[in-house]
N, C-alpha and C positions, 0 to 999 in steps of 0.2 A: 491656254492649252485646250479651250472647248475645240478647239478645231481638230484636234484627234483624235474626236469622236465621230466626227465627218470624214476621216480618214479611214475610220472603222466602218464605218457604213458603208466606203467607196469598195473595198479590202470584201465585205460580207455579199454584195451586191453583186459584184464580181464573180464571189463564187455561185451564186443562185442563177446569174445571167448561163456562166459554164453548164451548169447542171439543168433549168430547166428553160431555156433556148432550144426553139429549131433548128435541129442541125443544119439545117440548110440555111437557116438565114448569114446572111452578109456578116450584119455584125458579131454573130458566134461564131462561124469561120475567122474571121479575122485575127484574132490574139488569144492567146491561151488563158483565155479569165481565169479558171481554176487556179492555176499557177500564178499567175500576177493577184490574185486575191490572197492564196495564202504564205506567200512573200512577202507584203505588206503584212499579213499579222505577226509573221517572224521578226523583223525589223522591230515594229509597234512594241512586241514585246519585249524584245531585245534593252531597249528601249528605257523603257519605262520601270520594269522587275532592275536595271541594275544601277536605275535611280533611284529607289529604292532599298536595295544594298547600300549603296554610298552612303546613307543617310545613315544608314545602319551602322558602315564603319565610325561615322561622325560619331554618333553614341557610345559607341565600346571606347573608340581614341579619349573619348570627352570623361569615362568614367562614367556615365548614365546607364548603362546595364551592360552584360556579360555578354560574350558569342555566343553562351547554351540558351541565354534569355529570349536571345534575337532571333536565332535560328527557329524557336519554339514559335515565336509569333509570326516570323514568315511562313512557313513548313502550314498555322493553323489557321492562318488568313486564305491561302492559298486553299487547303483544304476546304474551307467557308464557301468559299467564291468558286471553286469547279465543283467539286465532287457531288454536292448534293443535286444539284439538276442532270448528272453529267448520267451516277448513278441510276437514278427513277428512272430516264430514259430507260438505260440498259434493263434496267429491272424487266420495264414496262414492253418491252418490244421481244423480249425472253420468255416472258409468258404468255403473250399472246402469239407467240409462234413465227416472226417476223426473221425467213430465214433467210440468210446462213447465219444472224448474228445467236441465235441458241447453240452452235455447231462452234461458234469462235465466241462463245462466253468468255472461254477461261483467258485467252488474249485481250479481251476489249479490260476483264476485270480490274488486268495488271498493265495495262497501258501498254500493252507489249505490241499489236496490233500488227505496228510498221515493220514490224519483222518478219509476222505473218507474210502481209499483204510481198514484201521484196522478195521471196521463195515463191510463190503461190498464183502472185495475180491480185488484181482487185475481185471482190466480189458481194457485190450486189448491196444494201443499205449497211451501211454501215462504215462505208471504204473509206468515208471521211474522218474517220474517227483515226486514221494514220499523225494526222498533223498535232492531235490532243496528245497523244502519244513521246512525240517528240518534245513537244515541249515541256510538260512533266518528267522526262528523261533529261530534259535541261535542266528542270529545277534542282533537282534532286543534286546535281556535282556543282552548277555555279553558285548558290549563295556560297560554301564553302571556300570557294577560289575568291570570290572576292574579299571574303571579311579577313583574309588570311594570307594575302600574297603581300605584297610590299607593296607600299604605296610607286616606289618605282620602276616597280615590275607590272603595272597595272596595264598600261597601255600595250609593251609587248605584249601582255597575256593575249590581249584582244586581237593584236594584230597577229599572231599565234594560230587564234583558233578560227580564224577567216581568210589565214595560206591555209590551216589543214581543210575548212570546209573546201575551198577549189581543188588542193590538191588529192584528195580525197575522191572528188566527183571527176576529175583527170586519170588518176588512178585508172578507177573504174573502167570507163571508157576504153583507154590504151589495153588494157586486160579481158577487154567482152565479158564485162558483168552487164545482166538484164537492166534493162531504165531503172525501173522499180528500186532494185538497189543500191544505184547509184544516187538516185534525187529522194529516196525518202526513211533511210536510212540516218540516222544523229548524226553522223559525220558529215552527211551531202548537205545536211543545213546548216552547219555550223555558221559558213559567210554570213548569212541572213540576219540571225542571233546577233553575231557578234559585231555587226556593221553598225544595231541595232546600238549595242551596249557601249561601244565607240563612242560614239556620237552623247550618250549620258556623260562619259566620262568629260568630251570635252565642252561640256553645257554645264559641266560642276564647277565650283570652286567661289560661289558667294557672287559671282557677279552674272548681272541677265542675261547679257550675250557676249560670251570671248569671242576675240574675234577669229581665235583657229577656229573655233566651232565652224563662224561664217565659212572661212575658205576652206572647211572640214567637209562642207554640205553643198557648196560649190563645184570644188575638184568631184567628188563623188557623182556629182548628176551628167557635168560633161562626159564625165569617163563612163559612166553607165549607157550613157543614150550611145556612145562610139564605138563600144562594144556590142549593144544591141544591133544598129544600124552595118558592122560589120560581120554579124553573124548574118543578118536576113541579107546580103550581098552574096553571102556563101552558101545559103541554101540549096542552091543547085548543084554543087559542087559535092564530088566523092566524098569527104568527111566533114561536108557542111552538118549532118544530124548530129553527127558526135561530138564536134564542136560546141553547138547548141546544148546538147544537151551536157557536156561540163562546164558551158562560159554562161548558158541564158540568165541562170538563177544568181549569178553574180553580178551581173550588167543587170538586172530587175531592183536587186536588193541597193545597188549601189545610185539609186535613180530615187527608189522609194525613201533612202535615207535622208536625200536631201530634201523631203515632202515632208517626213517628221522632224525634220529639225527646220522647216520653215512655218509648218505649222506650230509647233511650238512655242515657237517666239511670236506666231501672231502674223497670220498672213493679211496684208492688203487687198483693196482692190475686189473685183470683180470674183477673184478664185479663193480671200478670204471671205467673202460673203456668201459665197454655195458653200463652202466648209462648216460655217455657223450657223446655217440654214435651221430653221428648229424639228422640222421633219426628220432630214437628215443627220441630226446630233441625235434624236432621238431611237432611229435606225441604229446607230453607233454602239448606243448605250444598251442597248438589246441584242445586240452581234452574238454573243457569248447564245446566248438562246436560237435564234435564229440555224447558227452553222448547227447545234447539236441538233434542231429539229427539222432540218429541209433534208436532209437525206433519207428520211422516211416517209416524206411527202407521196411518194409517188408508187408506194402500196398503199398506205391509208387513205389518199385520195380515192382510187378507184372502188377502194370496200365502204366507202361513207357516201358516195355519189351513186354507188350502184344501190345502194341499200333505200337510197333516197328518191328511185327510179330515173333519176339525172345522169347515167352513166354516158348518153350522148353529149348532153352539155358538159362533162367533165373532157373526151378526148377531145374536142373540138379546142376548147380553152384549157386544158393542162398543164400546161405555163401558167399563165397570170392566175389559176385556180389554187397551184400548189405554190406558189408566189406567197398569195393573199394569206392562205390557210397558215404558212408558216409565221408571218409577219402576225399574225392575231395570236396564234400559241405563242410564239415568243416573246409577245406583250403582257400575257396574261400569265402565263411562266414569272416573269421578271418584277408583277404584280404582288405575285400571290403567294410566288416560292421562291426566289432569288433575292428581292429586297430585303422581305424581313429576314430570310437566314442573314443575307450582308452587313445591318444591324450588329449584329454579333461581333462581326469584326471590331469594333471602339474598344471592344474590352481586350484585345491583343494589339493594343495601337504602338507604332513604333515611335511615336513622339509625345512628350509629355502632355497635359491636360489643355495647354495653352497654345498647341497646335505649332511652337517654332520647332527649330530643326536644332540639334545638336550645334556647338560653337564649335565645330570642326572646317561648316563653309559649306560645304553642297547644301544646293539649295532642293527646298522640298519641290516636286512635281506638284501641276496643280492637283488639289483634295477630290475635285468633280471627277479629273480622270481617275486617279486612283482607288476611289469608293467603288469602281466598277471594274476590278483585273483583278 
């Protein structure tokens, strides 16, 4: 599963290309990186947090500890792993005056952001922090839904909350709500999430690869690329945008799933060997750092380059300047303050000392990727 981590880096790269790309260039016109970047981390997560659950039920069903035990170790792993990089930022860009996020404190504090930003607008560093948002608003209702629904109520649940994400972003549309609320709102990503959490469900049960998995990750990718490839047909058409924008992020998510679930099991070839890449796994492994700190790249770039009388060589290369810059903080971030907090985590471990999983049958996700979500 190191290849998830190169899926992560594709997912973070993505969003960097979106944000600092020439707008005018070819390849940044061409596909909505932003959007396809943070679609793949919804999936990713989707993913992985409810293969994680699973293992969790394995524990409670098996009699190896309680839902209040479990809940507690998820709730302060999760804690471990965002909040304290997540926070210092905030702190840090608060005090030194980095506006509007002093103005939207009190929303970034409480993860509430995407609510802002769907009333409002985006505005200015910090607009990224919508997607952090949401998915802490995930965490928060699904460990519960999973540790506690019926083992055969599991799958509809899934398929449940990924009619309400399309149905939800159709809604919208049919109604004239602003984009904003439509795609970044908890409901609008639900599909993403849950496509995500699917795909766990059917990658559980003690054995390496079911084979519904296979045709789970298959149907998924043709049906996502025909969807895709039907909405850019419709583009020019009277309610080609509103189309797009209820079906894009379902035909993205339903493409990216079958990327996680072949990375997963281990991709071959030419396209598993740039996944395993070591540059690239290690871009991955640092993502988490990267997205909180490239949305600020591009005030602090120009107050460290002009300070430094380089303010010419910063507008010329501001791309690949606040590229670089982010890519060394979020190394030295994941060095210095991300690691050893992570450490922490072994002492809330969901599996006993010996590292097997519960005799329930879901099989643990690899350690590499999960030491780092």
């Amino acid at each position: 599963m190191i290849q998830l981590d190169g899926l992560r880096a594709f997912a973070v790269l993505a969003v960097l290309l979106s944000h600092f790309g020439a707008p005018g260039n070819l390849v940044v016109r061409s596909l909505p990186w932003g959007t396809i970047g943070v679609r793949l981390f919804f999936v990713l997560s989707g993913f992985l947090i409810t293969g994680i659950l699973l293992r969790c039920r394995d524990q409670r069903s098996a009699g190896q500890a309680s839902a209040g035990q479990l809940l507690g170790s998820f709730y302060t792993r999760r804690f471990l792993r965002i909040f304290p990089v997540y926070y210092a930022v905030l702190f840090a860009v608060t005090l030194v005056n980095i506006r509007p996020t002093r103005d939207l404190f009190v929303w970034f504090l409480t993860y509430t952001s995407n609510f802002h930003y769907a009333a409002r607008g985006f505005q200015g560093p910090g607009s990224h922090f919508w997607s952090l948002a949401v998915e802490e608003q995930f965490y928060l209702v699904w460990p519960w839904l999973i540790l506690f629904t019926p083992q055969r109520w599991l799958v509809r649940l899934n398929v449940a909350i990924i009619t309400l994400g399309v149905g939800y972003r159709c809604l919208g549309v049919s109604l004239g709500w602003n984009v904003l609320a439509v795609q970044i709102l908890p409901f609008g990503c639900l599909d993403s999430l849950g496509l995500g959490s699917l795909l766990a469900l059917f990658t559980s049960g003690g054995r390496t690869w079911p084979l519904h998995a296979h045709r789970f990750a298959s149907i998924n990718f043709w049906c996502g690329l025909s969807v895709l490839a039907s909405l850019a047909l419709a583009r020019g058409m009277a309610w080609g945008y509103k189309l797009e924008v209820a079906l894009q992020d379902w035909g993205m998510a339903m493409v990216f799933v079958a990327l996680v679930a072949w990375g997963a099991r281990g991709m071959g070839g030419l396209a598993g060997k740039a996944l395993g890449w070591r540059p690239l796994v290690y871009i991955g492994k640092i993502s988490y750092g990267i997205y909180i700190y490239h949305g600020f790249m591009a005030v602090v770039g120009p107050r460290v380059f002009g300070f430094l009388g380089l303010r010419a060589f910063y507008q010329q290369f501001d791309g690949l300047v606040n590229t670089a810059m982010t890519i060394l903080l979020a190394s030295a971030s994941w060095n210095f303050l991300e690691a050893p907090i992570n450490r922490f985590k072994e002492r809330f471990s969901y599996v006993g000392e010996s590292g097997k999983p519960a005799s329930g049958g879901h099989r643990p996700a690899d350690s590499v990727v999960l030491k780092n979500i």
